[in-house]
C-alpha positions as CSV (number, residue, x, y, z in Angstrom):
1,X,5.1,5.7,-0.3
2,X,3.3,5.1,3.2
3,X,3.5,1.8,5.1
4,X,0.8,-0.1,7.2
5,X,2.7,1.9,10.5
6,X,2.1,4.9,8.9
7,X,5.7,4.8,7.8
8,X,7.4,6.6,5.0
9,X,9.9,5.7,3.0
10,X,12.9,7.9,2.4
11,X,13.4,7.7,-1.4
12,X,17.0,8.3,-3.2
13,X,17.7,9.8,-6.7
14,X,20.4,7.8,-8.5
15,X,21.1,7.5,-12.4
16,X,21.4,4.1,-13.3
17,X,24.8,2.2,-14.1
18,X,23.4,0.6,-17.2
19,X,21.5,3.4,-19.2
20,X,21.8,6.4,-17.4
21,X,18.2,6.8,-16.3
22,X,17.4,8.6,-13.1
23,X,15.5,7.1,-11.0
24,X,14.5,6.5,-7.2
25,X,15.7,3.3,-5.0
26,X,14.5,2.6,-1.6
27,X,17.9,3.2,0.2
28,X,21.2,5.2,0.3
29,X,23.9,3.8,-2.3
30,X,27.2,4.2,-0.9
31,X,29.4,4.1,-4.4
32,X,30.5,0.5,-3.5
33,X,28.0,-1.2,-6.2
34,X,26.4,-0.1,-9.1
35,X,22.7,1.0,-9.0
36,X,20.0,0.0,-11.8
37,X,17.0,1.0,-12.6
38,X,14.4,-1.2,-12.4
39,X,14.2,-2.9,-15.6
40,X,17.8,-2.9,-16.0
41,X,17.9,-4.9,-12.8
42,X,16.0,-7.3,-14.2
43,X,18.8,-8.1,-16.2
44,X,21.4,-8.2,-14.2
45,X,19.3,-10.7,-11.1
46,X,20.6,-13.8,-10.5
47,X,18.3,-16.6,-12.2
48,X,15.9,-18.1,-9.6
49,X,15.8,-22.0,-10.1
C-alpha cells in the first residue's frame, strides 16, 4: 500500500478476536486489546451521533 511520500505501510497478520479470520491491520498489536477484522469491527465501533 504506497502513500503520496512514496511511503509504505508495514502490514501485520492477526486472526481476528471475533471469528477467527486472518487478516492484515495497519499496525503492531501488542496483546493488550483484541484485534477485529474489518467487518467485525464494524460491530464492535462506538455509535457516531
Amino acid at each position: 500500500m504506497a502513500y503520496e511520500r512514496g511511503f509504505e505501510r508495514k502490514m501485520h497478520k492477526v486472526v481476528c478476536a471475533e471469528c477467527g479470520v486472518e487478516t492484515e491491520v495497519p499496525f503492531k498489536p501488542d496483546g493488550s486489546r483484541p484485534v477485529y477484522c474489518r467487518e467485525c469491527y464494524q460491530k464492535h465501533r462506538p455509535k457516531r451521533y
